[in-house]
N, CA, C and O atoms as CSV, one atom per row, in Angstrom:
chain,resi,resn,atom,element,x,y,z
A,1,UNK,N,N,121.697,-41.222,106.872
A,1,UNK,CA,C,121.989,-42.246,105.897
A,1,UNK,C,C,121.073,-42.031,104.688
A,1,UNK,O,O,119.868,-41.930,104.922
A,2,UNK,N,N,121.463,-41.956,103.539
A,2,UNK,CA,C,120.476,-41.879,102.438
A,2,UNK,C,C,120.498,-43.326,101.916
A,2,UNK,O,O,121.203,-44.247,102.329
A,3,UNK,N,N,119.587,-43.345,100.924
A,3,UNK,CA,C,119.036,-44.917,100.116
A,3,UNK,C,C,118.959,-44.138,98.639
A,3,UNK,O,O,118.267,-43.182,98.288
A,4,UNK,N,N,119.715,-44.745,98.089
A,4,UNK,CA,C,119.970,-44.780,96.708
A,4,UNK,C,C,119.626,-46.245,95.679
A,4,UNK,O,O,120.284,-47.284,95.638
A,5,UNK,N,N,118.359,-45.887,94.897
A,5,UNK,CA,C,117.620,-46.272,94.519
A,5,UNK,C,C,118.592,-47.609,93.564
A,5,UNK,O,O,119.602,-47.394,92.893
A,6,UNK,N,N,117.967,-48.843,93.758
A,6,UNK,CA,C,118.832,-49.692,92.834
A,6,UNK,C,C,118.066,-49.959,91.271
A,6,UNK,O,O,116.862,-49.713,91.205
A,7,UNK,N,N,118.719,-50.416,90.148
A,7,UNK,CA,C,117.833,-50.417,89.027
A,7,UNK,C,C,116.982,-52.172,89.018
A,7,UNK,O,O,117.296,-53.244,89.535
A,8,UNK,N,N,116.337,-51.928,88.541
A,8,UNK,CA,C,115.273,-52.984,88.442
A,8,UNK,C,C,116.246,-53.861,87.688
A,8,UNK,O,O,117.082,-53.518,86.852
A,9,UNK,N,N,115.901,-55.354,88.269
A,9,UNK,CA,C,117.013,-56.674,87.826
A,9,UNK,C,C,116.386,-56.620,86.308
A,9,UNK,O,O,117.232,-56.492,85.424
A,10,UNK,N,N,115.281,-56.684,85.969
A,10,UNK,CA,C,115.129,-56.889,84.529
A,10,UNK,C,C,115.625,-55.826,83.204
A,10,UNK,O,O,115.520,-56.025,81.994
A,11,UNK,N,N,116.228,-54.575,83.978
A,11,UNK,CA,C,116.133,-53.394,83.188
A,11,UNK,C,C,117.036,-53.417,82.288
A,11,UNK,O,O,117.975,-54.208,82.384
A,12,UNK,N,N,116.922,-52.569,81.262
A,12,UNK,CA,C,117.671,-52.718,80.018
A,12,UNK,C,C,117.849,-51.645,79.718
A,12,UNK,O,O,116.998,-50.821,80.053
A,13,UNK,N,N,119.222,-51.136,78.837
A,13,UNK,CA,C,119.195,-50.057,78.190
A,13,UNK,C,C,118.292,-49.939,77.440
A,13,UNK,O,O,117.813,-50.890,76.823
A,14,UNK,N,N,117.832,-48.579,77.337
A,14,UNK,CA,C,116.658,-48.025,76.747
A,14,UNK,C,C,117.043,-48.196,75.166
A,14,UNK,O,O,118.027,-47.505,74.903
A,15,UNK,N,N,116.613,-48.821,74.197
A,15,UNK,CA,C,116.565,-49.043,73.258
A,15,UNK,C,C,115.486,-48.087,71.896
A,15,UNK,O,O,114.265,-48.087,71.735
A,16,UNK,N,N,116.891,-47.175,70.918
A,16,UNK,CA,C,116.489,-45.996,70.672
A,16,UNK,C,C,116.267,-45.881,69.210
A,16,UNK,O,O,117.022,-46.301,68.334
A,17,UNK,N,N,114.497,-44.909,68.961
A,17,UNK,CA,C,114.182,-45.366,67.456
A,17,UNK,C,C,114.591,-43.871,67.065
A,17,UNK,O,O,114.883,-43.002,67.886
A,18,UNK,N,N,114.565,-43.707,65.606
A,18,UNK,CA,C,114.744,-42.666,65.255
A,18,UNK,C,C,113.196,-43.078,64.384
A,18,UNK,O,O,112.768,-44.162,63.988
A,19,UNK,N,N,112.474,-41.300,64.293
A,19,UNK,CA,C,111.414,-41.797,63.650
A,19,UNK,C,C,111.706,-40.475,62.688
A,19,UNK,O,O,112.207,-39.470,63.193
A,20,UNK,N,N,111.443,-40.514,61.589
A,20,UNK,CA,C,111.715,-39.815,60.270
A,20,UNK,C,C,110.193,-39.373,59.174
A,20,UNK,O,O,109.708,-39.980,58.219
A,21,UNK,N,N,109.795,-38.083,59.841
A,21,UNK,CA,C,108.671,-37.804,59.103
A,21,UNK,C,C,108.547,-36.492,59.120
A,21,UNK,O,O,108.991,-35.787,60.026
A,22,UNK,N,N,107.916,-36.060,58.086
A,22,UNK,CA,C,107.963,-34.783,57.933
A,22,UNK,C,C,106.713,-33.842,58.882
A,22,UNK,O,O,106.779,-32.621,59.026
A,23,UNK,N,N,105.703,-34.645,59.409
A,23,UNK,CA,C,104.405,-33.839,59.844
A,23,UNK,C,C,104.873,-34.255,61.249
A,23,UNK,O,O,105.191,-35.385,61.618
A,24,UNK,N,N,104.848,-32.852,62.121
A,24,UNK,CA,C,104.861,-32.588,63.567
A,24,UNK,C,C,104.324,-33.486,64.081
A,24,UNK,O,O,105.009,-34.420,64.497
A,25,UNK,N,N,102.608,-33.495,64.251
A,25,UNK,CA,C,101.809,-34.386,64.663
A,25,UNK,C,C,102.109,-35.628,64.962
A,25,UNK,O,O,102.167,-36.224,66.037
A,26,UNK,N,N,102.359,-36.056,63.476
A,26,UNK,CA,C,102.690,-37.778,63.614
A,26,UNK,C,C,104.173,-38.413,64.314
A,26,UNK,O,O,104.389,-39.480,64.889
A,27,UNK,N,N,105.036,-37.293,63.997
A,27,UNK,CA,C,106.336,-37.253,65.141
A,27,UNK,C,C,105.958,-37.217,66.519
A,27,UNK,O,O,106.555,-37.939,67.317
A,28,UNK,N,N,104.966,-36.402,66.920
A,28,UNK,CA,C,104.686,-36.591,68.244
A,28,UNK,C,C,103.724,-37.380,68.832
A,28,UNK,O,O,103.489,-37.427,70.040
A,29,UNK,N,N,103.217,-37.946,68.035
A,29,UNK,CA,C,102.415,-38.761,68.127
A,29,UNK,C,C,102.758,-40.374,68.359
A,29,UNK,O,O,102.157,-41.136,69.116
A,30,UNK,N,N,103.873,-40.677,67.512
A,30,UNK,CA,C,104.938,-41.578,67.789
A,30,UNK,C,C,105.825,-41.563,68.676
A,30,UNK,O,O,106.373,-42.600,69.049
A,31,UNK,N,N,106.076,-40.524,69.101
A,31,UNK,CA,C,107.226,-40.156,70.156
A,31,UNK,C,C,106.076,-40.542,71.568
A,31,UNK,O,O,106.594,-40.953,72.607
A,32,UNK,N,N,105.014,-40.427,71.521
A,32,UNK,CA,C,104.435,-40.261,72.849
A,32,UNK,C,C,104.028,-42.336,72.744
A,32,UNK,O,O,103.796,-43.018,73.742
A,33,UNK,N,N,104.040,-42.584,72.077
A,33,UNK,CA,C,103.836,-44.506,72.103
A,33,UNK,C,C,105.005,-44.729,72.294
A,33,UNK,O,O,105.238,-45.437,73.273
A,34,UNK,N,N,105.980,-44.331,71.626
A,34,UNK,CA,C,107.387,-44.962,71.915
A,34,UNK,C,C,108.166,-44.508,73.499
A,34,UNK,O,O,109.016,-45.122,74.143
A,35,UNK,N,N,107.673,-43.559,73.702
A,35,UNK,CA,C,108.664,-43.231,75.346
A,35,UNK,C,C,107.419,-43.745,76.104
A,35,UNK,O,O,107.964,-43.612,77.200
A,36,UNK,N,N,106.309,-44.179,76.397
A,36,UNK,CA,C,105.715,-45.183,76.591
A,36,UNK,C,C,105.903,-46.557,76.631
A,36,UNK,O,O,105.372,-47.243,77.504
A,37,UNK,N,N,106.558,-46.986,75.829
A,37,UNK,CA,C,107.019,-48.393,75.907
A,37,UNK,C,C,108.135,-48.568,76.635
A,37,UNK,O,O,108.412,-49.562,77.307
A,38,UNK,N,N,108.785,-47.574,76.492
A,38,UNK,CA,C,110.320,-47.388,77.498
A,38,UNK,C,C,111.392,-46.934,75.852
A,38,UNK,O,O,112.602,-47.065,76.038
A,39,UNK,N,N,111.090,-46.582,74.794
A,39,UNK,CA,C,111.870,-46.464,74.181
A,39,UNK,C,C,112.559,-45.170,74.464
A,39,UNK,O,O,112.061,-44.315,75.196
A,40,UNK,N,N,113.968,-45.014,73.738
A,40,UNK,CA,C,114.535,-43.475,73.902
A,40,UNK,C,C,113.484,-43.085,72.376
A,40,UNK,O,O,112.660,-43.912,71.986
A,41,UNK,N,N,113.679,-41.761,71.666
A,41,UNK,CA,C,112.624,-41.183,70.397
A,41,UNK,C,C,113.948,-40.147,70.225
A,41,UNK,O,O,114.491,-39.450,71.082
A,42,UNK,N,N,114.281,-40.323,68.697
A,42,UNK,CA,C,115.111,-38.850,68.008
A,42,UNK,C,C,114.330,-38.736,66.815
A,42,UNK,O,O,114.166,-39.765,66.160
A,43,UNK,N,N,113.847,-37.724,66.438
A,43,UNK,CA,C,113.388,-37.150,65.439
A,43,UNK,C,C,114.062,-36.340,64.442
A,43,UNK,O,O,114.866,-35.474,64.786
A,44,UNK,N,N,113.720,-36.621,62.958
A,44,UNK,CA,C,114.041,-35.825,62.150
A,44,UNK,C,C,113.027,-35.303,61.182
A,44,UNK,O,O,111.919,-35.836,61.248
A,45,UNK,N,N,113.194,-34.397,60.330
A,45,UNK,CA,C,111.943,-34.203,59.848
A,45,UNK,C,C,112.204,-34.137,57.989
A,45,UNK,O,O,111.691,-33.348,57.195
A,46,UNK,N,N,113.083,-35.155,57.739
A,46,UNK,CA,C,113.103,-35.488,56.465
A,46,UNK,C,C,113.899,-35.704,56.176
A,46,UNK,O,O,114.796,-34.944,56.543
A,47,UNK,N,N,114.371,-37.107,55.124
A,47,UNK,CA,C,115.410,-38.151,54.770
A,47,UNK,C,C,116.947,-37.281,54.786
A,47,UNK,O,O,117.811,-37.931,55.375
A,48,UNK,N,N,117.246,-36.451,54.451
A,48,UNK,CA,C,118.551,-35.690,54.673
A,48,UNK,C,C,118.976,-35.763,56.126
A,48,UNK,O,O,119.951,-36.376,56.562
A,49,UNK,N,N,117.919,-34.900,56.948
A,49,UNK,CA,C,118.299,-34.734,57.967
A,49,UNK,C,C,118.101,-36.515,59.476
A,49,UNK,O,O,118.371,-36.892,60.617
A,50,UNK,N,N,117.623,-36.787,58.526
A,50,UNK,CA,C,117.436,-38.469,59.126
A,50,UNK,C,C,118.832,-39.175,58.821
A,50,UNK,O,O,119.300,-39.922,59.680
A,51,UNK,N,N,119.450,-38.980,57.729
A,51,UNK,CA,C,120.508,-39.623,57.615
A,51,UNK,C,C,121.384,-38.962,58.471
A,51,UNK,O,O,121.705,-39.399,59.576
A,52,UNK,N,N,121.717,-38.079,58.061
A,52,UNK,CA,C,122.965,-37.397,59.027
A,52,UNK,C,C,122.844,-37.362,60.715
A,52,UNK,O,O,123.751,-37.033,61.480
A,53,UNK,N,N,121.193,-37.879,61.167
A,53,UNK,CA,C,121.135,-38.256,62.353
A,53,UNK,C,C,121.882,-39.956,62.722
A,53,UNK,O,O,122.740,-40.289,63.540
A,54,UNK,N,N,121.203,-40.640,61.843
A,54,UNK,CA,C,121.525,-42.036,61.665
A,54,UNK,C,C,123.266,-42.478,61.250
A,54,UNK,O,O,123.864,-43.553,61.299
A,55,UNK,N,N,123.710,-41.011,60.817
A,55,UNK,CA,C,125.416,-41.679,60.594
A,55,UNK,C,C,126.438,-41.244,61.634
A,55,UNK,O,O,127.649,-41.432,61.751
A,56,UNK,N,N,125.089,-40.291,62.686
A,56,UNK,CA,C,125.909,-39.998,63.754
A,56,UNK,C,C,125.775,-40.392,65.231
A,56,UNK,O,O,126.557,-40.070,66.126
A,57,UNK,N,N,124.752,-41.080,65.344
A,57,UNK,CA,C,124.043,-41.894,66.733
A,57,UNK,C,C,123.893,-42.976,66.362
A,57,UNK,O,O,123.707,-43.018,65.145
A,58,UNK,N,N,123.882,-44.043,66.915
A,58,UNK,CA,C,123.148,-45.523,66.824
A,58,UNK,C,C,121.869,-45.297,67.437
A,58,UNK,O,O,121.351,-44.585,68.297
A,59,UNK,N,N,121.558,-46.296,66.546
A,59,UNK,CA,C,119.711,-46.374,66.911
A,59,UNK,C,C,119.306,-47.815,66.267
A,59,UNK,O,O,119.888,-48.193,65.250
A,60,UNK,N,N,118.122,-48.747,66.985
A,60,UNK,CA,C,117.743,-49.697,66.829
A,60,UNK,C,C,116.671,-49.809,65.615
A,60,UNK,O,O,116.308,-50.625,64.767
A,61,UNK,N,N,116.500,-49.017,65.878
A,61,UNK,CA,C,115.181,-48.947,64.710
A,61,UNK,C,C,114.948,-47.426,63.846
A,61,UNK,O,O,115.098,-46.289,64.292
A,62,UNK,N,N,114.603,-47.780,62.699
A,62,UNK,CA,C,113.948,-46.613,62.193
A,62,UNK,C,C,112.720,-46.314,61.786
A,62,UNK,O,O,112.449,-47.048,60.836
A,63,UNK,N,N,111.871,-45.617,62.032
A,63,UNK,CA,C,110.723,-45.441,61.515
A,63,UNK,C,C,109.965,-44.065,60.310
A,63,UNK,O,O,109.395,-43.025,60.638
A,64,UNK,N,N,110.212,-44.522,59.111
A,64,UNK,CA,C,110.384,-43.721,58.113
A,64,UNK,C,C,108.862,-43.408,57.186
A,64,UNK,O,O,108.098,-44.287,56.786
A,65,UNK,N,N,108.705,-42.006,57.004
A,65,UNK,CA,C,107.525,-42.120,55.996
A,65,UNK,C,C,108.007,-42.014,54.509
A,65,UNK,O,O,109.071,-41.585,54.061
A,66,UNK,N,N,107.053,-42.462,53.963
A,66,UNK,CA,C,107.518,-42.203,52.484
A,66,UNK,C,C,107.323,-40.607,51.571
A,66,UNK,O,O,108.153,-40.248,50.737
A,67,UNK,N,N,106.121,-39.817,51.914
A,67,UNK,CA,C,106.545,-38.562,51.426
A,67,UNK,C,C,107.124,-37.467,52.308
A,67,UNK,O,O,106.560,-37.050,53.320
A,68,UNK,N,N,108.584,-36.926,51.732
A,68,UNK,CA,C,108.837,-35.655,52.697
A,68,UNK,C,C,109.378,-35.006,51.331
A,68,UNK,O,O,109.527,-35.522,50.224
A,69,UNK,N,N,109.589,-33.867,51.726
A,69,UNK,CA,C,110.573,-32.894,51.001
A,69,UNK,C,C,111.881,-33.100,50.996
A,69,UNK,O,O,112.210,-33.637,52.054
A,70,UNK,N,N,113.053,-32.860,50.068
A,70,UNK,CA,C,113.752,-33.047,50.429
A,70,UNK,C,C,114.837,-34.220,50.005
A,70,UNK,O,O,115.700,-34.255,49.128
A,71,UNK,N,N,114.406,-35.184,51.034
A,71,UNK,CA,C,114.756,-36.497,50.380
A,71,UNK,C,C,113.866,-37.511,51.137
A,71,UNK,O,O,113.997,-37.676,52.350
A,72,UNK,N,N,113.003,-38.153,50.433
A,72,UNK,CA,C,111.813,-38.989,50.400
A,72,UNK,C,C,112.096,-40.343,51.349
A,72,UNK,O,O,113.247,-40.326,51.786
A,73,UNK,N,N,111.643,-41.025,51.595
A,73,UNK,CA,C,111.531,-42.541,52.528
A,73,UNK,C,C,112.024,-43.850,51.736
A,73,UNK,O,O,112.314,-44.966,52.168
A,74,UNK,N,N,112.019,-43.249,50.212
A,74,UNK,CA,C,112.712,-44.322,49.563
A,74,UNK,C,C,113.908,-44.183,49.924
A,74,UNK,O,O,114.457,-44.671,50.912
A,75,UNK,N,N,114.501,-43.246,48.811
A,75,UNK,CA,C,115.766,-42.237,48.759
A,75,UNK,C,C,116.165,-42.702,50.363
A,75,UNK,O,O,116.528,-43.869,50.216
A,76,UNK,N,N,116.240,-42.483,51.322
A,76,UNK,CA,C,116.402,-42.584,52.590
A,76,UNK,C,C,116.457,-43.573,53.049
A,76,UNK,O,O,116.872,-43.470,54.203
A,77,UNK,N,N,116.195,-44.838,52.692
A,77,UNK,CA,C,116.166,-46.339,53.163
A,77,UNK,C,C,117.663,-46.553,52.209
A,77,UNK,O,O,118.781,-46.724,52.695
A,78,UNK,N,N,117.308,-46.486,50.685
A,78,UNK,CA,C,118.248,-46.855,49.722
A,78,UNK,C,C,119.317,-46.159,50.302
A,78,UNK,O,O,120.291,-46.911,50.282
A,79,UNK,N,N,119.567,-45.204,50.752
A,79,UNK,CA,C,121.217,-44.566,51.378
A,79,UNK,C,C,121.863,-44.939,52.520
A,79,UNK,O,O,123.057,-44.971,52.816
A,80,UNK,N,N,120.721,-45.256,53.192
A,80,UNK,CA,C,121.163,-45.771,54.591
A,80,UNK,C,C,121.507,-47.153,54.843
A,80,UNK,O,O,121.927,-47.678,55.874
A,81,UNK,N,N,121.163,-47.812,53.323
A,81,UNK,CA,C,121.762,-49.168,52.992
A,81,UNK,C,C,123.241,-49.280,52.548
A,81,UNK,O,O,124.114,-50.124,52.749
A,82,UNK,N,N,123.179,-47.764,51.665
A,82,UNK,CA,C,124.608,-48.051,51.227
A,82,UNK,C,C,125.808,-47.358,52.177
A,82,UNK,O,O,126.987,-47.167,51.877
A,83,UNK,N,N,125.001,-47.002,53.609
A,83,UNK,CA,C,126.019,-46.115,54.073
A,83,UNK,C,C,127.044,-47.390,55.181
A,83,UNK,O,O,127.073,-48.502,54.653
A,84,UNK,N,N,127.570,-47.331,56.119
A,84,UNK,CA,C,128.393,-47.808,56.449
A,84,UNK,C,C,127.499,-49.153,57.855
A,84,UNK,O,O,126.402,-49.144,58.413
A,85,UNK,N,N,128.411,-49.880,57.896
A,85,UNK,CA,C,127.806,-51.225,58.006
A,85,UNK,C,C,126.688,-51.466,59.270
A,85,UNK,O,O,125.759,-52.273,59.295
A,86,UNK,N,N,126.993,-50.745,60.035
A,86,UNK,CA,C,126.093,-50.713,61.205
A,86,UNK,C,C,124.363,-49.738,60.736
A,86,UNK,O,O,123.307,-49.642,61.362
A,87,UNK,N,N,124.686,-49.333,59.750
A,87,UNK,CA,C,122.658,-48.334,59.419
A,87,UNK,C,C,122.831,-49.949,57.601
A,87,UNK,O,O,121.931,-50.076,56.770
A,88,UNK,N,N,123.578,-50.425,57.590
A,88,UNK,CA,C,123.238,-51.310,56.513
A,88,UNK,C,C,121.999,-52.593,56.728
A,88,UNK,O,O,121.094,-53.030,56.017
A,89,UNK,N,N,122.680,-52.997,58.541
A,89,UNK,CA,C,120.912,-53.597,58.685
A,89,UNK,C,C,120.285,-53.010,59.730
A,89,UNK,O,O,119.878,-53.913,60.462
A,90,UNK,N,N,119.958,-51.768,60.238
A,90,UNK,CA,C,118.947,-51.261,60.934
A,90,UNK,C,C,118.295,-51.252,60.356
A,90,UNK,O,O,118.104,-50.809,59.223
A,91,UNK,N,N,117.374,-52.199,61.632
A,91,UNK,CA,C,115.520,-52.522,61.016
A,91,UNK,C,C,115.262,-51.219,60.998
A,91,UNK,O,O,115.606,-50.304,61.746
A,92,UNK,N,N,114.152,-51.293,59.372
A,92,UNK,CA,C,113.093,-49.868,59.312
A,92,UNK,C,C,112.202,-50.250,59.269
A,92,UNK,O,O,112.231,-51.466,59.079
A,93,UNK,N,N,110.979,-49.717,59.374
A,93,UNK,CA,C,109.449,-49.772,59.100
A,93,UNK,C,C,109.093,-48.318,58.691
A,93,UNK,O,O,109.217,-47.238,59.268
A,94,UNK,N,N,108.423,-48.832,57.031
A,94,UNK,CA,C,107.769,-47.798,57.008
A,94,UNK,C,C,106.284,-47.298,56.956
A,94,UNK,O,O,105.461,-48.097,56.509
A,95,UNK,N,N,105.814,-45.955,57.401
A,95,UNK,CA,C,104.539,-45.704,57.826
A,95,UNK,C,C,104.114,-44.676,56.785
A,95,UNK,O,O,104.589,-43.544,56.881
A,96,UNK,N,N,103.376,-44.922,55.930
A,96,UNK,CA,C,102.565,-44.222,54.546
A,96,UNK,C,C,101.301,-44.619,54.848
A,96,UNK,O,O,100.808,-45.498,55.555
A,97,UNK,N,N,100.721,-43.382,53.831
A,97,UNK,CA,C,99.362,-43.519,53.107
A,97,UNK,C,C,99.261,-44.105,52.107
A,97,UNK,O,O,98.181,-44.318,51.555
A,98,UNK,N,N,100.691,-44.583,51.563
A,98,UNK,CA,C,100.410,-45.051,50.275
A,98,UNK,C,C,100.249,-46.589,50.450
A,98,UNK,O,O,101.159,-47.283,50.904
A,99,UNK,N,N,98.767,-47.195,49.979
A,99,UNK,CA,C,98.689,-48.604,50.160
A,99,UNK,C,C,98.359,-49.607,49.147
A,99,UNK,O,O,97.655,-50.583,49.404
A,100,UNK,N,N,98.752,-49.423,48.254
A,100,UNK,CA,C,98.611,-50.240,46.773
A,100,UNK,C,C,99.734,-51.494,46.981
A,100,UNK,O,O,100.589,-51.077,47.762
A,101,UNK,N,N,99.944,-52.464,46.685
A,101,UNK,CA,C,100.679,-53.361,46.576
A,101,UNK,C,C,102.171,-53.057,45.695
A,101,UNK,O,O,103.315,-53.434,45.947
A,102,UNK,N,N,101.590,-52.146,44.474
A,102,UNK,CA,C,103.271,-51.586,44.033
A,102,UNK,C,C,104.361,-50.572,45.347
A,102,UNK,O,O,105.550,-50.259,45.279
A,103,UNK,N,N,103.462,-50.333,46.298
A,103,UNK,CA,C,103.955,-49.298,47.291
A,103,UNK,C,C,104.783,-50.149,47.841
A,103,UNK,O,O,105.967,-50.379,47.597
A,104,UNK,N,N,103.875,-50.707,48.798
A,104,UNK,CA,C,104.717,-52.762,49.977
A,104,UNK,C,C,105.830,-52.944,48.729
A,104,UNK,O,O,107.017,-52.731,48.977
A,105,UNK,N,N,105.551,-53.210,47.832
A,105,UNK,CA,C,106.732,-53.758,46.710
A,105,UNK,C,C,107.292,-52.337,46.823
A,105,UNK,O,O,106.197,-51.775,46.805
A,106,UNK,N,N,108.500,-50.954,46.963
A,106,UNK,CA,C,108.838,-50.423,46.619
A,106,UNK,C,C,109.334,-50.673,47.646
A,106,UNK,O,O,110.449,-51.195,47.684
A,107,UNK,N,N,108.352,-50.241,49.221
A,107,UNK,CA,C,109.716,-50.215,49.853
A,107,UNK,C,C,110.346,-51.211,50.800
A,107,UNK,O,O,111.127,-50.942,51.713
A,108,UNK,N,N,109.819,-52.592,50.394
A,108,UNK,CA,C,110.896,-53.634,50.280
A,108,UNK,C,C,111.985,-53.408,49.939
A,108,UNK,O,O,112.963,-53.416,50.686
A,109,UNK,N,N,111.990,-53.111,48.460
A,109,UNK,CA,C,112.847,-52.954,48.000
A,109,UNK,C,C,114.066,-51.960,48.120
A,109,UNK,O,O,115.236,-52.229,47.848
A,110,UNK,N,N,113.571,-50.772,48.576
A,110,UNK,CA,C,114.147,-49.992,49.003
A,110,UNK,C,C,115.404,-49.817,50.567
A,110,UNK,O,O,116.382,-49.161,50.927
A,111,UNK,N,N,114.501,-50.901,51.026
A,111,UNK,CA,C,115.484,-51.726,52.368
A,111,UNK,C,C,114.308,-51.653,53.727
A,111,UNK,O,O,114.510,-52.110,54.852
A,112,UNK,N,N,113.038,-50.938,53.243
A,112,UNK,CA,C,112.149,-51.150,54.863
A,112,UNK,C,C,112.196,-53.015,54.963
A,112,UNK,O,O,112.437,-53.761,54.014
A,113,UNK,N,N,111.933,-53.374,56.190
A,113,UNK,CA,C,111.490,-54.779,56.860
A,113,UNK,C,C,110.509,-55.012,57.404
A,113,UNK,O,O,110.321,-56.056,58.029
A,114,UNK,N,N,109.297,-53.664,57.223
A,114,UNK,CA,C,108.096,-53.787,57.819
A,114,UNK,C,C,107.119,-52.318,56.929
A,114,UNK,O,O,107.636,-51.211,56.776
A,115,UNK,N,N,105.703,-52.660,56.456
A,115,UNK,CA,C,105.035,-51.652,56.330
A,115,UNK,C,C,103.941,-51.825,56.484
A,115,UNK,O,O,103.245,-52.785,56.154
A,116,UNK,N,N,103.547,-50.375,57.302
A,116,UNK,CA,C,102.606,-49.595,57.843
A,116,UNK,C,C,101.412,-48.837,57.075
A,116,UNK,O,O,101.704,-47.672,56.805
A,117,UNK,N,N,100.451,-49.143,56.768
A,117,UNK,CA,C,99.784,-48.239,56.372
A,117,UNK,C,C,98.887,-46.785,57.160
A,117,UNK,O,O,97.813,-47.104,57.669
A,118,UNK,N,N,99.167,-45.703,57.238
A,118,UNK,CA,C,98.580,-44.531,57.978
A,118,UNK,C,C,97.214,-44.304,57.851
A,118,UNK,O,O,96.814,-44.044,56.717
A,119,UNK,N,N,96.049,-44.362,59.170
A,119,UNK,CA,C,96.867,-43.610,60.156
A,119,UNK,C,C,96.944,-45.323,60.850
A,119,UNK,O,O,96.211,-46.307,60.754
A,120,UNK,N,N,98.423,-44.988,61.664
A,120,UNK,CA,C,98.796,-46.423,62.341
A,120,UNK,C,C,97.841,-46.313,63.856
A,120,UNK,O,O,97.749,-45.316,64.572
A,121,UNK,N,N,97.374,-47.278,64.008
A,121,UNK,CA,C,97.062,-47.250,65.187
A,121,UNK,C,C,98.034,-47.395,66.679
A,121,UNK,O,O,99.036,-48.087,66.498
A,122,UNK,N,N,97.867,-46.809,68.206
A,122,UNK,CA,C,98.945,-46.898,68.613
A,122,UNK,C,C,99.519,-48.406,69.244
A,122,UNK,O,O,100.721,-48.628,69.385
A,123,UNK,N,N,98.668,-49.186,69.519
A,123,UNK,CA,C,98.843,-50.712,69.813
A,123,UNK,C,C,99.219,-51.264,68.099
A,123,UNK,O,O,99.693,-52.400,68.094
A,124,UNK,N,N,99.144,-50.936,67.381
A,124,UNK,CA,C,99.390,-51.807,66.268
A,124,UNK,C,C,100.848,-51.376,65.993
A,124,UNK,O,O,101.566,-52.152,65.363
A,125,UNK,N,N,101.477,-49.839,66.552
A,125,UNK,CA,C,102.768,-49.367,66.121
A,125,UNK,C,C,103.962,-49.727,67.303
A,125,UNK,O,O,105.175,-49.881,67.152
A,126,UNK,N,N,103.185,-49.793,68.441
A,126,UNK,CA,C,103.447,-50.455,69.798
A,126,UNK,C,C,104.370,-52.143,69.311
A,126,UNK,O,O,105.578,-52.383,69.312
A,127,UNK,N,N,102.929,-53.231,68.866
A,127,UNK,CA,C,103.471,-54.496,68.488
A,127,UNK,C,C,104.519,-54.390,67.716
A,127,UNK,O,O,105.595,-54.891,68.044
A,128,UNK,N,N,104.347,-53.704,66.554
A,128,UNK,CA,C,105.459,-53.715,65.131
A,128,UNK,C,C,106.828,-53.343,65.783
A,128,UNK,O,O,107.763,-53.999,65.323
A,129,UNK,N,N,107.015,-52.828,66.332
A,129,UNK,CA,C,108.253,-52.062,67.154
A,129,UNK,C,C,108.996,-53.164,68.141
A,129,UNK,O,O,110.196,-53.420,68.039
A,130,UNK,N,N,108.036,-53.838,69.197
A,130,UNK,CA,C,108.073,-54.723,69.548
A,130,UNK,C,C,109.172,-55.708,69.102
A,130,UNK,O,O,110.356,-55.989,69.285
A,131,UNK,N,N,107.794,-56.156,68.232
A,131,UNK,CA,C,108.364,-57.364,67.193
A,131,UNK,C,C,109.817,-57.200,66.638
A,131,UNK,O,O,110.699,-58.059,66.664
A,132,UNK,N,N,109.879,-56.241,66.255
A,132,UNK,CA,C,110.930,-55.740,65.405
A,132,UNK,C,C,112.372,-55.764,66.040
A,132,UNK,O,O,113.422,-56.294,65.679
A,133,UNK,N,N,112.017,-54.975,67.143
A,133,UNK,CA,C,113.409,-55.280,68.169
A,133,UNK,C,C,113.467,-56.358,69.488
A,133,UNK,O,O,114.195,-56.196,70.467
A,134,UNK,N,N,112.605,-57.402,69.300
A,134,UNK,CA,C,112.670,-58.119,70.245
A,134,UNK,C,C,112.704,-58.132,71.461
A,134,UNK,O,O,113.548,-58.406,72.315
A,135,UNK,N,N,111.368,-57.702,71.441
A,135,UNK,CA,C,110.657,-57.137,73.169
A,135,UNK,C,C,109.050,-57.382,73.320
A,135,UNK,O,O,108.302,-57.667,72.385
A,136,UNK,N,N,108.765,-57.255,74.347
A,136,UNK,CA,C,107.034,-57.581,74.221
A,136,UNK,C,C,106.957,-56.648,75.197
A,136,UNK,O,O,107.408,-56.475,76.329
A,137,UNK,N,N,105.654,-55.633,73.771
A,137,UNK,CA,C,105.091,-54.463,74.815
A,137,UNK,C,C,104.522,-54.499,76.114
A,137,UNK,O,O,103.964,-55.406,76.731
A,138,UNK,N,N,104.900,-52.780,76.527
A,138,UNK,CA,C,104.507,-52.556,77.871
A,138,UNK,C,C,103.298,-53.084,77.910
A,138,UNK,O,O,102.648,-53.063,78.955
């Protein structure tokens, strides 16, 4: 007789970020907090190739930096607003070095719903994520 494992009553589909940055490191660095929490992690490594991930998977969240090559974290929020209705409100947060108050004001505007200043800590990127998709961290 075998025993085939049942899923835990509280369990949930794994709920999946796309994180959008151009430096290895900080992709994996995020990827290792987020499949930690129980998230799924797709990576891209700059606003082009983030979109064409995002118009072809669903994903709960995005997590975007503001400088890449290519096409930038603005550029990349602003498109993914105008693209079709389901990436029109996926929550983003974005994670920069840039921390001046005209920055927070840009990419508001641009369509993020949360910003990060780098380097993020991993309990502080843990909560924001959290928060964001309505869960309380591992």
């Amino acid at each position: 007789m075998s025993v085939t494992a049942l899923p835990a009553l509280n369990a949930k589909p794994s709920q999946r970020v796309l994180v959008v940055d151009d430096a290895t490191v900080v992709r994996l660095y995020y990827r290792q907090i987020l499949e930690r929490e129980g998230y799924g992690v797709e990576e891209a490594i700059n606003g082009i190739e983030g979109l064409e991930k995002a118009m072809q998977t669903s994903f709960d969240l995005c997590i975007v930096d503001v400088n890449m090559p290519l096409m930038d974290g603005y550029a990349f929020l602003h498109a993914l607003r105008r693209q079709q209705q389901a990436t029109q409100a996926l929550p983003a947060l974005m994670t920069t070095s840039e921390a001046g108050p005209e920055d927070h004001r840009t990419a508001l505007k641009a369509g993020a719903n949360a910003y990060l200043v780098k380097p993020v800590a991993q309990n502080q990127l843990a909560l924001y994520v959290a928060a964001m998709l309505g869960r309380t961290p591992a």
